[in-house]
C-alpha positions as CSV (number, residue, x, y, z in Angstrom):
1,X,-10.1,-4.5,37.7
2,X,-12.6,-4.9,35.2
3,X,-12.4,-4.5,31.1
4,X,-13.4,-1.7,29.9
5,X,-14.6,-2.9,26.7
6,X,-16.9,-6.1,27.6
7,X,-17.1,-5.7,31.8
8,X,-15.1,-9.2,32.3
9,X,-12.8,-9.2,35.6
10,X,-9.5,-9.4,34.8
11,X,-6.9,-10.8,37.2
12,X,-3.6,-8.7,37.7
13,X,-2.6,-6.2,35.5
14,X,-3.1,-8.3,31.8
15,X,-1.4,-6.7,28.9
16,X,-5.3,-7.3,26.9
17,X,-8.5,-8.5,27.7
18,X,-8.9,-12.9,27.6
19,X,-12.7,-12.4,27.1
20,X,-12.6,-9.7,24.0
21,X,-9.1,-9.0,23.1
22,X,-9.4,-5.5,23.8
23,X,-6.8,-3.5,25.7
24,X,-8.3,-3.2,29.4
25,X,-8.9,0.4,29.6
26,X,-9.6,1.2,25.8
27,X,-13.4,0.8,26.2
28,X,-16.1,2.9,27.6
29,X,-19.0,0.6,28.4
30,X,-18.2,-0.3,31.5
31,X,-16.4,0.7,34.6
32,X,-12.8,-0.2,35.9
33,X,-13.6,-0.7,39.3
34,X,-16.7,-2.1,38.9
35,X,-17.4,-3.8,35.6
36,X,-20.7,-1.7,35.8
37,X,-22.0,-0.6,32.6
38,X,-21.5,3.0,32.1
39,X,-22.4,5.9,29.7
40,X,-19.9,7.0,27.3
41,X,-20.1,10.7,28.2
42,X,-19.9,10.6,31.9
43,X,-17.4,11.4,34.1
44,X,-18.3,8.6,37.2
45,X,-19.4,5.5,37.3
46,X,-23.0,5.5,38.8
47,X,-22.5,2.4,40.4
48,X,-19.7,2.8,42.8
49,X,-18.7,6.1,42.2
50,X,-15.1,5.6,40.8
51,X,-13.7,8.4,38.4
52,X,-13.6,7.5,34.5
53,X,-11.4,9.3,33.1
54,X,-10.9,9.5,29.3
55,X,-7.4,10.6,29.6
56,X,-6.4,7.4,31.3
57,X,-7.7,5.6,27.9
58,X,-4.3,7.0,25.7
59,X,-2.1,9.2,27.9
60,X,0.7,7.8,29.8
61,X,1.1,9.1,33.1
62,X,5.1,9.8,32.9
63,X,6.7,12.9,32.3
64,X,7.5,14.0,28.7
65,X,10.0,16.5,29.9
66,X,11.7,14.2,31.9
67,X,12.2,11.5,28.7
68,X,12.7,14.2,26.5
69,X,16.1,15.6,29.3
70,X,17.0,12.1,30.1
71,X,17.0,11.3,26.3
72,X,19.3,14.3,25.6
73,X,21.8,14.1,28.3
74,X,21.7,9.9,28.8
75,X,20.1,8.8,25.6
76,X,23.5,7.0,25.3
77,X,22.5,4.8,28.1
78,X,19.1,4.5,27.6
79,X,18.4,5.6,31.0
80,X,15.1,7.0,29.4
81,X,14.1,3.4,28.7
82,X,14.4,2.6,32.1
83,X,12.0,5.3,33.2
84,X,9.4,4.0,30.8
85,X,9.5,0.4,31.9
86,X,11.1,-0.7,28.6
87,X,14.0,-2.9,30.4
88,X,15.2,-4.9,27.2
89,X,15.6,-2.0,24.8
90,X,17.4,-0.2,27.7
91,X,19.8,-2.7,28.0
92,X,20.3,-3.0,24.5
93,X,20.9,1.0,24.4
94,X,23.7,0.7,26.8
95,X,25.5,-2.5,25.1
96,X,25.6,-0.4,21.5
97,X,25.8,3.0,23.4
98,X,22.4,4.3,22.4
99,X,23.1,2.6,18.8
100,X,26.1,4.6,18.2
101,X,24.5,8.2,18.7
102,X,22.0,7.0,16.2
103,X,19.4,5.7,18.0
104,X,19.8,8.1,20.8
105,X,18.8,10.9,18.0
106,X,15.6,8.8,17.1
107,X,14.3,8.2,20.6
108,X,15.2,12.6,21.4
109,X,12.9,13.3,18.4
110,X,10.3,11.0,18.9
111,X,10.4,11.9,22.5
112,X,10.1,16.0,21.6
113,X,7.3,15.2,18.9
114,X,5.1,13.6,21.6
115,X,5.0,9.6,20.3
116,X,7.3,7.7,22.5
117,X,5.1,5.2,24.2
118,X,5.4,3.4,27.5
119,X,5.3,-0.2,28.4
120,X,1.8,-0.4,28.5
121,X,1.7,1.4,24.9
122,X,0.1,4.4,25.8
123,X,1.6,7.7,24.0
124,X,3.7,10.0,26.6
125,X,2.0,13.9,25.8
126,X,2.2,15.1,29.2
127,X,5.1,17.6,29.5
């Protein structure tokens, strides 16, 4: 995978860019695949032909439904938390029992208003 931003290889799946200190995929100079520069505006990557999506830039691919059910029913438990990736503040929901109701209220209304985030940050819209 390559930065997005400045076209450096990046090894694994690094929260941010070493080279720039950019978020990997919140450029759109150059291609993920590839590290090929790219236009802005287009769609695929010239070079090797690998989709660039904008979406992938800010949209997380889980389920806003399914955080925004989970969250109602087993806020309590965090067991949304768990879906997202976000292992810590999971466990922490269970130990306090979703803060006492509290925090379990916070995380349904964020969750319905569209501006929970995954672990990688990026917003969860997609119902």
């Amino acid at each position: 995978m390559f930065c997005r931003n400045c076209g450096k290889e990046l090894i694994g799946n690094p929260d941010m860019c070493m080279s720039c200190g950019a978020k990997p995929l919140s450029g759109t100079s150059f291609c993920k695949a590839c590290g090929g520069t790219t236009n802005p505006l287009s769609e695929i990557c010239v070079k090797c032909g690998a989709r660039i999506s904008k979406v992938e830039n800010n949209v997380s691919p889980k389920s806003r439904l399914a955080i925004t059910l989970l969250s109602f029913f087993l806020g309590f438990l965090g067991i949304h938390r768990f879906y997202l990736g976000r292992i810590v503040s999971g466990i922490f929901m269970i130990l306090t029992l979703g803060g006492l109701g509290v925090w379990e209220l916070v995380d349904f209304i964020i969750a319905v208003s569209g501006n929970f985030k995954d672990k990688n940050g990026l917003k969860v819209t997609n119902w």
